[in-house]
KOLVO-178618 format. One record per residue (C-alpha): x, y, z. Coordinates in steps of 0.1 Angstrom, whole numbers, plus 2048, in hexadecimal, padded with zeros to 3 digits. Layout:
SITE     x     y     z
SITE     X     Y     Z
...
***
This chain:
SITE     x     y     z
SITE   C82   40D   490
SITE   C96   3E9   49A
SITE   C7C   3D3   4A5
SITE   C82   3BE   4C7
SITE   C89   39F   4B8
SITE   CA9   3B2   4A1
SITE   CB4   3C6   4C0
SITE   CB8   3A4   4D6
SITE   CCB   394   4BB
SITE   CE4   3B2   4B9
SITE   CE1   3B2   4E0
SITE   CEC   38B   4E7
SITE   D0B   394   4C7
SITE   D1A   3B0   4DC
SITE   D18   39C   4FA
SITE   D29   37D   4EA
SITE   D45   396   4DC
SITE   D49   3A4   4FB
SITE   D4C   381   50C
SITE   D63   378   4ED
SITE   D7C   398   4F7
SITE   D80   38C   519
SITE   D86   369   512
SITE   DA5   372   4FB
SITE   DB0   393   510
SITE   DAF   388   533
SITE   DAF   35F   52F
SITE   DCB   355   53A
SITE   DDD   332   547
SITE   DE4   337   572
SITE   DEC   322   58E
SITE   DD8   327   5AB
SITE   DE0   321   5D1
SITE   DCB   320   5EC
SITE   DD5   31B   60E
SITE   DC2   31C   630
SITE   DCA   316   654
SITE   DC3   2F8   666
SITE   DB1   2FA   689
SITE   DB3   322   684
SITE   D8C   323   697
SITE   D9B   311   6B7
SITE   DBA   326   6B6
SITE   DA3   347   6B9
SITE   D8E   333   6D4
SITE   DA9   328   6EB
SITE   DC3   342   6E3
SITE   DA7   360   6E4
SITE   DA7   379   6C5
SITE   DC8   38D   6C7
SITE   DDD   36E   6C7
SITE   DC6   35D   6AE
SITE   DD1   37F   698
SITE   DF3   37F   6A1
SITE   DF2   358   693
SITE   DE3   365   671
SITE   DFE   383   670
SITE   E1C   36B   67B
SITE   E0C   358   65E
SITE   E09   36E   646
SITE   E2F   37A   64C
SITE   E3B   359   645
SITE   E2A   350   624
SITE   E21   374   613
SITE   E4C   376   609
SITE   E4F   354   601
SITE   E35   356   5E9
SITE   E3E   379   5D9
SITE   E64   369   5D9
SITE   E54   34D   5BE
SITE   E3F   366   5AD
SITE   E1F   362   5B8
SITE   E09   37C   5BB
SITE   DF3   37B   5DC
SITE   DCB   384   5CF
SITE   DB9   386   5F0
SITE   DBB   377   613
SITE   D98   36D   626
SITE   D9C   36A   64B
SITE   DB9   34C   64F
SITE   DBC   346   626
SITE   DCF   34E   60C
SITE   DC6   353   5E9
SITE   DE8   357   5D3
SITE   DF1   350   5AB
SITE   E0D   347   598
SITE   E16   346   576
SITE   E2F   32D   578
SITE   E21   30C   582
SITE   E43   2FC   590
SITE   E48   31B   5A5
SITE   E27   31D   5B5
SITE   E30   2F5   5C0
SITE   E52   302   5CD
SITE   E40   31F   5DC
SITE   E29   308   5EE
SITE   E46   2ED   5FB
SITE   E56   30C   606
SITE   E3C   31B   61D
SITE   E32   2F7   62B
SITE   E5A   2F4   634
SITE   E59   31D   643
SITE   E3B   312   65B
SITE   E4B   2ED   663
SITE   E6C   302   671
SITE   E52   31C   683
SITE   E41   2FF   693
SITE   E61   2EF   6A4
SITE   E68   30F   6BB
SITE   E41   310   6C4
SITE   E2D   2F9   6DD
SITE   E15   2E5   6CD
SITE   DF6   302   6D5
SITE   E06   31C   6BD
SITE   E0F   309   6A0
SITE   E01   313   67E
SITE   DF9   2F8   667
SITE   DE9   2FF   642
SITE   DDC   2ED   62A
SITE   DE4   2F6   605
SITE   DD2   2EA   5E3
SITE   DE2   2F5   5C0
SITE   DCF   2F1   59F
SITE   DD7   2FA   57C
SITE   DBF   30A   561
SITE   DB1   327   54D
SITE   DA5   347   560
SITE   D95   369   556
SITE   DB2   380   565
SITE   DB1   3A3   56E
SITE   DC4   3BB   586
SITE   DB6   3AF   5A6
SITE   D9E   391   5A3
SITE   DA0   371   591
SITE   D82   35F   586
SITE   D75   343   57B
SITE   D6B   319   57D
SITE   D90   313   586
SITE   D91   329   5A2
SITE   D74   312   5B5
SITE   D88   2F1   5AB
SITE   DA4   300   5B7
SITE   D92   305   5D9
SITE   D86   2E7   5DB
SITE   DA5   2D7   5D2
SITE   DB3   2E7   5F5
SITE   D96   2DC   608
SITE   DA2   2BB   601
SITE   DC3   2BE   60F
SITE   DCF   2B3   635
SITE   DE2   2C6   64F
SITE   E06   2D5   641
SITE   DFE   2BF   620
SITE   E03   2CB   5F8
SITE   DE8   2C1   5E5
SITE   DE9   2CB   5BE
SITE   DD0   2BE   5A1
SITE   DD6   2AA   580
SITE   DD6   2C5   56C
SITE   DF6   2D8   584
SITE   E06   2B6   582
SITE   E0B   2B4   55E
SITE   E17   2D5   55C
SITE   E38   2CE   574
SITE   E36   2A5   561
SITE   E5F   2AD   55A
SITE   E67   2BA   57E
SITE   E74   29F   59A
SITE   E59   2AD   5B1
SITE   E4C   294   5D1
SITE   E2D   28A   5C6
SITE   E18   26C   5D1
SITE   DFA   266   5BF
SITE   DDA   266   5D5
SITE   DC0   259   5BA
SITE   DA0   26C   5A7
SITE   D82   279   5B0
SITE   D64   294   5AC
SITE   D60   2B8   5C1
SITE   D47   2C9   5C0
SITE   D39   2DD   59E
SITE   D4E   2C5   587
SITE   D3F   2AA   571
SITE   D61   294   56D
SITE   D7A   285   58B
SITE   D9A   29C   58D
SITE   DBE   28D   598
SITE   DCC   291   5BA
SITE   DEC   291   5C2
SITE   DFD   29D   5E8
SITE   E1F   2AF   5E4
SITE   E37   297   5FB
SITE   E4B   2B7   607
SITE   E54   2A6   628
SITE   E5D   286   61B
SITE   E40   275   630
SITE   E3C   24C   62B
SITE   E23   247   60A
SITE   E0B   232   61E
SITE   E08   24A   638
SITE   DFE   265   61D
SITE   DE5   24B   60A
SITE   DD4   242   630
SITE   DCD   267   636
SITE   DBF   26C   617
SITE   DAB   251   617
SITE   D99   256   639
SITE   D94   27A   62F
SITE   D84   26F   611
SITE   D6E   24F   621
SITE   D51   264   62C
SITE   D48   279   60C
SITE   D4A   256   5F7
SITE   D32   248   613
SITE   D1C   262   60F
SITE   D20   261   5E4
SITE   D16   23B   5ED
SITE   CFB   23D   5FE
SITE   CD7   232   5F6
SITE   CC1   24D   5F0
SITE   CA6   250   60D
SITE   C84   259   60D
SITE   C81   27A   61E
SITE   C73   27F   63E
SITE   C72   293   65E
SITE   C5B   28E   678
SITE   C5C   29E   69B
SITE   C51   28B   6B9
SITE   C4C   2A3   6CB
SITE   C64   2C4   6D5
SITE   C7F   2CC   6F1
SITE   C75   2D0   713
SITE   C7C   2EB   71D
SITE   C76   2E6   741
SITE   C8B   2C6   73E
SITE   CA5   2D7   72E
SITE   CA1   2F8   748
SITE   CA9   2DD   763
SITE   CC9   2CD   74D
SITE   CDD   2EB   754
SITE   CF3   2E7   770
SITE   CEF   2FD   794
SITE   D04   31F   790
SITE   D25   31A   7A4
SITE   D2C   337   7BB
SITE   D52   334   7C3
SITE   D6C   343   7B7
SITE   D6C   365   7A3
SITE   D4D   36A   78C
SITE   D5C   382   775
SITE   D75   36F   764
SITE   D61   362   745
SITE   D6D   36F   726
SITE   D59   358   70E
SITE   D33   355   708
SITE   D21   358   727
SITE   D18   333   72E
SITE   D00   333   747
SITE   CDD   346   744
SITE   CE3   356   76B
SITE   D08   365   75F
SITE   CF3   379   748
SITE   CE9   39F   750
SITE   CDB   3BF   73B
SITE   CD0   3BB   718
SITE   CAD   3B7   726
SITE   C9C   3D0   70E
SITE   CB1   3BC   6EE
SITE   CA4   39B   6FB
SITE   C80   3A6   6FD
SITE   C7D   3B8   6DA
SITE   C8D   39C   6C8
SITE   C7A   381   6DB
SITE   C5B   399   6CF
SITE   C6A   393   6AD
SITE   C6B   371   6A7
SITE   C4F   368   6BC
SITE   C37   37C   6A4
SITE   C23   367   68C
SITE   C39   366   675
SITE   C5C   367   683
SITE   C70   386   679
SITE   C9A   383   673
SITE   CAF   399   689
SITE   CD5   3A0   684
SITE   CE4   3A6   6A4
SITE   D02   3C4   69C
SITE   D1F   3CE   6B2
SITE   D42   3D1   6B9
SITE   D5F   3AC   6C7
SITE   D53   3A7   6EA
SITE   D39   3B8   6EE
SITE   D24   39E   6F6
SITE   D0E   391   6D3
SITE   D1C   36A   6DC
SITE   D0D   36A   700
SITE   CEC   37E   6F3
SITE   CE8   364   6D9
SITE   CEC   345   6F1
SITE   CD5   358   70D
SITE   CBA   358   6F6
SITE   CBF   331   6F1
SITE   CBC   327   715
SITE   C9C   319   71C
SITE   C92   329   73B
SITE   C95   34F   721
SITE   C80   33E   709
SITE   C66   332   727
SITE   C65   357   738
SITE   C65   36C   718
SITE   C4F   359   6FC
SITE   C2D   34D   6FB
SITE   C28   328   6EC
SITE   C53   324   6F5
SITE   C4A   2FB   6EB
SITE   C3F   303   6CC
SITE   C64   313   6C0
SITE   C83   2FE   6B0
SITE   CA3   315   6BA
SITE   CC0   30B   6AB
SITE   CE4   31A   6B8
SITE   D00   31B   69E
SITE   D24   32A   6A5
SITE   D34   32E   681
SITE   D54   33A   692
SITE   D55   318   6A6
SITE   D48   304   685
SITE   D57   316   669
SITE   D43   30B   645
SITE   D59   30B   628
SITE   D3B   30C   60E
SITE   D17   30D   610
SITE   D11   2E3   611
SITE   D26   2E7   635
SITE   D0C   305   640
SITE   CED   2EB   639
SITE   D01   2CF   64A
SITE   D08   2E2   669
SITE   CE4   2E9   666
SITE   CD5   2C5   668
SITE   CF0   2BB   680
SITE   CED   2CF   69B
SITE   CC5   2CB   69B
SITE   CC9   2A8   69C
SITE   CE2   2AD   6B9
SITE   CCA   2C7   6CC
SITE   CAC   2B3   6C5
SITE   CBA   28F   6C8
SITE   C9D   272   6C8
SITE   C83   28D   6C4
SITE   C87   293   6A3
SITE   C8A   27A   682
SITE   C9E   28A   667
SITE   CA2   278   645
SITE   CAD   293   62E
SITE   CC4   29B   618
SITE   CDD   2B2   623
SITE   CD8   2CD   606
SITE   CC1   2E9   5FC
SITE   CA6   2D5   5F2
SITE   CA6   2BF   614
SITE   CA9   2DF   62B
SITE   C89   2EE   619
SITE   C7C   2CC   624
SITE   C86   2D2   646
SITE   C77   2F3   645
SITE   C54   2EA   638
SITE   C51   2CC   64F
SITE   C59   2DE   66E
SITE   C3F   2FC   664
SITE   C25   2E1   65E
SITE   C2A   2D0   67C
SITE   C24   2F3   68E
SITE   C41   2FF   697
SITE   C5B   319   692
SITE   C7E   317   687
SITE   C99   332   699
SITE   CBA   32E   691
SITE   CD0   341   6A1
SITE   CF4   345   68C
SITE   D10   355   6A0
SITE   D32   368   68E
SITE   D19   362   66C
SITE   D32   37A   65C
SITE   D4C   35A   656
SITE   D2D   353   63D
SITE   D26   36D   62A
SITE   D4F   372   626
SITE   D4E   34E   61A
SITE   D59   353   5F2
SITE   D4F   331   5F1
SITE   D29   337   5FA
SITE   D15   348   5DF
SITE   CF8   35A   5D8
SITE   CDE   33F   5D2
SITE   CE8   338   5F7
SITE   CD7   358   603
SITE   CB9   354   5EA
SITE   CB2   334   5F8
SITE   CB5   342   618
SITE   C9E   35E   617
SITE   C84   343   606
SITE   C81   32F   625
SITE   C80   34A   63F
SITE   C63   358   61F
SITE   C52   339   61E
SITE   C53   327   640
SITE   C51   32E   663
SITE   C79   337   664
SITE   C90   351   672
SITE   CB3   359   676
SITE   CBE   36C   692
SITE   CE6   375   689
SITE   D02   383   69B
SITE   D1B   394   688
SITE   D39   3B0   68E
SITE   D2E   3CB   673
SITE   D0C   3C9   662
SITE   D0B   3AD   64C
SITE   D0A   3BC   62A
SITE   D28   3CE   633
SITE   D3A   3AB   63D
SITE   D2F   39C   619
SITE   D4B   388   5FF
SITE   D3C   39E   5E4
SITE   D23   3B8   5D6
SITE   D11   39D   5C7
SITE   D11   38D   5E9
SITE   D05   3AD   5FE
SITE   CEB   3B7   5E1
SITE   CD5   396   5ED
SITE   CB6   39E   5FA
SITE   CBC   386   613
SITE   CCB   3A3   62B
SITE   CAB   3B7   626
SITE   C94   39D   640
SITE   CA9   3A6   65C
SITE   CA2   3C1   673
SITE   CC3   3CC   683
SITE   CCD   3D1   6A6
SITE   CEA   3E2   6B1
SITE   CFC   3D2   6D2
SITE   D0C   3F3   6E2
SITE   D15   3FA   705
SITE   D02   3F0   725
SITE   CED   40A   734
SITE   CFC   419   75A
SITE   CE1   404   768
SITE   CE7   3E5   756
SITE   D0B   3EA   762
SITE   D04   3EA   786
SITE   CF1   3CA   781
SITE   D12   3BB   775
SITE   D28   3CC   791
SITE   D0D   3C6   7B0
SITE   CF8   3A2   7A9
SITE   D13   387   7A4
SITE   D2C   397   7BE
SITE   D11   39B   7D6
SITE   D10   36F   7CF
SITE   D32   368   7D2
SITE   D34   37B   7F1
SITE   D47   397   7E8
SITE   D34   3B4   7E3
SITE   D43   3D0   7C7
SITE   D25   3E8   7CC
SITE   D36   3FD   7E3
SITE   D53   408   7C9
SITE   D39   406   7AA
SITE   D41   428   79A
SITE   D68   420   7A1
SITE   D60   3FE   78A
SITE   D4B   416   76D
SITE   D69   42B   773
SITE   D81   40F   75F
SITE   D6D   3FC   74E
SITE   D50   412   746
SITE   D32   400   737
SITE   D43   3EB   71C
SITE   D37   3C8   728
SITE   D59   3B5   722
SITE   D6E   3D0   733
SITE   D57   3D8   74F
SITE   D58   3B1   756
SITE   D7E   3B5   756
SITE   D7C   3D4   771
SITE   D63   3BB   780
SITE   D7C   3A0   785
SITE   D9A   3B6   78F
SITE   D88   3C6   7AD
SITE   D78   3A7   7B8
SITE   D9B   392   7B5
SITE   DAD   3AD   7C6
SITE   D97   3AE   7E2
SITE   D94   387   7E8
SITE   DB8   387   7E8
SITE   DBA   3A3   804
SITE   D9F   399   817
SITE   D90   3C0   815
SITE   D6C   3CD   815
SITE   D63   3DF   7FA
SITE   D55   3FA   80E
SITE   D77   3FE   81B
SITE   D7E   414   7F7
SITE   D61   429   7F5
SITE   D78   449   7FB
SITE   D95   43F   7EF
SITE   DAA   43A   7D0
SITE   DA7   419   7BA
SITE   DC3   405   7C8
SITE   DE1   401   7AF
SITE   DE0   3DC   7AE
SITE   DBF   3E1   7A2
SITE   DC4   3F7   784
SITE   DE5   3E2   77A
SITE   DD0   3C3   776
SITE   DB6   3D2   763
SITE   DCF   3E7   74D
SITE   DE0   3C6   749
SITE   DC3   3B4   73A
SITE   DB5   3CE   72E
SITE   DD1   3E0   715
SITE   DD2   3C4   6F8
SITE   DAF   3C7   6F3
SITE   DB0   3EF   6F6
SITE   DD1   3ED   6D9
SITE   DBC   3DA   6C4
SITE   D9D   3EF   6C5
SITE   DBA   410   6BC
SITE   DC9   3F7   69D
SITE   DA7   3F2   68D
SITE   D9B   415   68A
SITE   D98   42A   66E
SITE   DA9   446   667
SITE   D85   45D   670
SITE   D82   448   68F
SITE   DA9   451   69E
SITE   DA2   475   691
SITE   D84   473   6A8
SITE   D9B   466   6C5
SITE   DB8   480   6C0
SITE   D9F   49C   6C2
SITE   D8E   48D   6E3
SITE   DB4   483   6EF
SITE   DBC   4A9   6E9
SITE   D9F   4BA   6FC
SITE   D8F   4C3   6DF
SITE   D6A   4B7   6D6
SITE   D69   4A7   6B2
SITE   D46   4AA   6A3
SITE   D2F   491   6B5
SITE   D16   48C   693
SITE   D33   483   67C
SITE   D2C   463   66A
SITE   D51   454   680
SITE   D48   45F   6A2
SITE   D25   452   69E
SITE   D34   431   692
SITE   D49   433   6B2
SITE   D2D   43B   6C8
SITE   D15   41C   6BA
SITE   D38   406   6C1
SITE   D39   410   6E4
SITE   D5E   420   6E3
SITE   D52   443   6ED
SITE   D33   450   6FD
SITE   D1E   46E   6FC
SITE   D1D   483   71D
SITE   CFD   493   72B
SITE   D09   4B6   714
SITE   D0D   4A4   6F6
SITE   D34   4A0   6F9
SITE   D44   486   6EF
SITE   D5B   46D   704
SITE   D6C   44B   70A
SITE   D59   432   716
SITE   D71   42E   737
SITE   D89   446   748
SITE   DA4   429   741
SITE   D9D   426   71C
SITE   DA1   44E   71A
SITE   DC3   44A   72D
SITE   DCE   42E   712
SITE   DC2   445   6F6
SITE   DD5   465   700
SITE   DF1   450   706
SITE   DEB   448   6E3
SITE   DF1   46D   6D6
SITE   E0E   478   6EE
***
């Protein structure tokens, strides 16, 4: 018998032959793009989500042919980015010029709110290669090489630069310098596909670059954070501004931004209040479908006067609110940073930070805020655009399940699927990080929660909607973001006709009502149709057909704990509102 000492020696050969196999079989010399698109976060908040997609497709349309036309071969896209490689270097360049010239023409026909500008970084090296992935160092310069780049500009490395030396390609030379994970400067240079004035380029680049190289400059400070003492609450309770009570109350279609615009959830609230005020605070990941309300939940739970009324010892709590959706982080370093800024923004004079911005300073954070006898929430809304970060690895999450371990820490996420499902990688959604969360899903409002919604703020702007209630449940059922849009129609319609709601009891909806809410309401309901699976039409085309699909089936339970169909006091299954039924049957004529 092999003792241990021969069997690890045999052990680390195989492994180095293995190792040696792939080297020679699947190394291989690429060009890599990466491109991304600028402002893409704002688009989605001011254009709302079904433009923001359209953008992306409109997008996509444009550069997938262009880059298939020079050979490239597209490897993945994340959200508004494009991963592609080529194994010609001057094609990818031409590829590249080509694309920025194809959006430049889009952009003239379009008003300056739905233009689409991208960034693009190329770089040039060795990869392990296989059918569907690429890996390897190169892959993370070539990232970062695009991170560097400005609105509609070309930047390519050194090492892509003396591969195309003998072609007459634009190219101004920006100067060297590190990113991240290398130990020696690379060579920028910008692509000058647009024939832009040189100084113009160099100024760009040089005020993009200004603040890292003050930060690379700066004298190491002792670390430090003391708290003075923590946020009034009752001062800040009295900072928000009187609710206004004109107009019509039902037209918000963003985060609820006042604490008396919020209804329902109460039973959500209280159980993860119970949560994170226990003595050590617990994580919770908040679950559910676009628009069903996670945002406003998330910023209820931040307003003082929730904290005051549902917590004992409310001083003694640091919540922190961070939107990733608003504040997209391109690697983990920009997750930290959002981190220490928006505490010192939230906090302002109270608090002394001198840390550096990295792992080790927020563990400093951490432990000095627990010793000073407090506890850290954060709250981190759309966290999905992190853990669908390729850029954010899995010492991230280590680190992150360490503090929340070690210190008085939680995290209290909002997300569109659970979060292991919403992960970059297995290696990503194996992390015991997701395992200190206790998961809520955000489903439907109950009837009575409804009626809350229909009858209080009406009844405060004067015209009452309790009188035609059911008729309201009737269109938008109790799907918070359509029932707000029933809300609005009825309450609009009779403001504008000067009627009484109790003029409608016995009568039919009027017309101009149904028309405004189908009118609103029909991109949203062709969206929720595109993005189900083929189980979940199935589902549908049964219900649409009059025929009952089988309620405990792994897809209609799915669609149930979305909040697209509801279960009936017999156990039947169907749509959550008489109008999203008629839209579905329209849906299998």
């Amino acid at each position: 018998m092999k003792n241990i000492e021969e069997l690890l020696r045999q052990r680390q050969a195989l492994l180095e032959e293995i190792d040696g196999e792939i080297l020679k079989e699947y190394t291989k010399p690429i060009t890599l793009l990466f491109t991304d698109i600028v402002g893409s976060t704002h688009y989605f908040e001011r254009m709302g989500d079904i433009a923001g997609r359209q953008m992306i497709q409109t997008h996509n349309d444009l550069l997938f042919p262009i880059i298939e036309k020079y050979g490239g071969k597209i490897i993945k896209t994340i959200g508004d980015s494009i991963m592609a490689s080529f194994e010609d270097p001057v094609k990818s360049i031409r590829s590249a010029i080509e694309m920025q010239t194809a959006l430049a023409s889009h952009n003239a026909t379009k008003h300056e709110n739905q233009r689409i500008q991208v960034r693009m970084g190329l770089h040039f090296g060795e990869a392990v290669v296989d059918d569907r992935d690429l890996f390897g160092d190169m892959v993370n310069t070539s990232a970062r090489v695009e991170a560097r780049a400005g609105a509609a500009e070309i930047l390519i490395s050194g090492s892509l630069k003396e591969k195309i030396a003998d072609q007459d390609f634009p190219l101004v030379f920006l100067g060297k310098d590190f990113v991240k994970g290398k130990t020696k400067q690379i060579d920028f240079y910008v692509v000058n596909w647009d024939n832009r004035p040189e100084e113009d380029i160099r100024k760009s680049w040089n005020s993009r670059m200004q603040p890292a190289q003050a930060v690379k400059k700066a004298v190491p400070l002792k670390q430090k954070v003391v708290i003075r003492k923590p946020v009034d609450l009752q001062e800040k309770q009295k900072e928000i501004r009187p609710l206004m009570t004109k107009g019509n109350p039902y037209l918000n279609r963003v985060m609820i931004p006042h604490p008396d615009m919020f209804f329902g959830r109460k039973s959500v609230v209280k159980r993860i209040l119970r949560r994170i005020s226990s003595e050590s605070p617990q994580s919770v990941s908040l679950v559910g479908e676009r628009r069903i309300g996670k945002s406003s939940l998330l910023n209820y739970l931040n307003f003082p006067q929730t904290r005051l009324s549902g917590m004992e010892e409310a001083q003694q709590y640091l919540f922190l609110f961070i939107d990733f959706q608003q504040m997209r982080a391109t690697d983990e370093t920009q997750v930290i940073t959002m981190i220490f800024s928006a505490l010192k923004k939230q906090m302002g004079k109270e608090i002394e930070i001198v840390c550096k911005e990295d792992f080790d300073g927020l563990r400093f954070l951490c432990e000095q805020i627990t010793e000073s006898g407090y506890k850290f929430i954060l709250f981190l809304d759309e966290f999905e655009s992190v853990t669908k970060n390729e850029h954010i690895g899995p010492a991230f999450y280590s680190f992150f399940r360490s503090l929340a371990n070690n210190y008085a820490l939680a995290f209290v996420t909002a997300s569109g699927k659970n979060l292991k499902d919403m992960c970059v990688s297995h290696q990503i959604s194996d992390s015991p990080f997701f395992n200190i969360f206790a998961v809520h899903h955000i489903g439907l409002f109950t009837t009575n929660e409804a009626r809350e919604l229909i009858e209080k703020p009406s009844e405060q702007w004067g015209i009452p909607l309790a009188p035609v209630c059911d008729k309201i449940l009737e269109l938008g059922g109790t799907y918070p973001f359509f029932l707000q849009m029933a809300c609005s129609a009825w309450f609009e319609y009779l403001d504008c006709e000067g009627c009484d709601a109790e003029n409608f009891v016995r009568k039919t909806t009027p017309r101009d009502v149904t028309d405004m809410f189908r009118e609103e309401a029909t991109p949203h309901f062709e969206y929720v149709f595109e993005m189900l699976s083929d189980d979940e039409r199935d589902i549908f085309g049964r219900i649409a057909g009059g025929k009952q699909p089988d309620g405990a089936s792994p897809p209609a339970e799915a669609l149930e704990r979305k909040g697209y169909i509801v279960r009936n006091e017999d156990d039947s299954l169907a749509c959550f509102s008489a109008e999203f039924d008629r839209f579905i049957k329209k849906q299998f004529r």
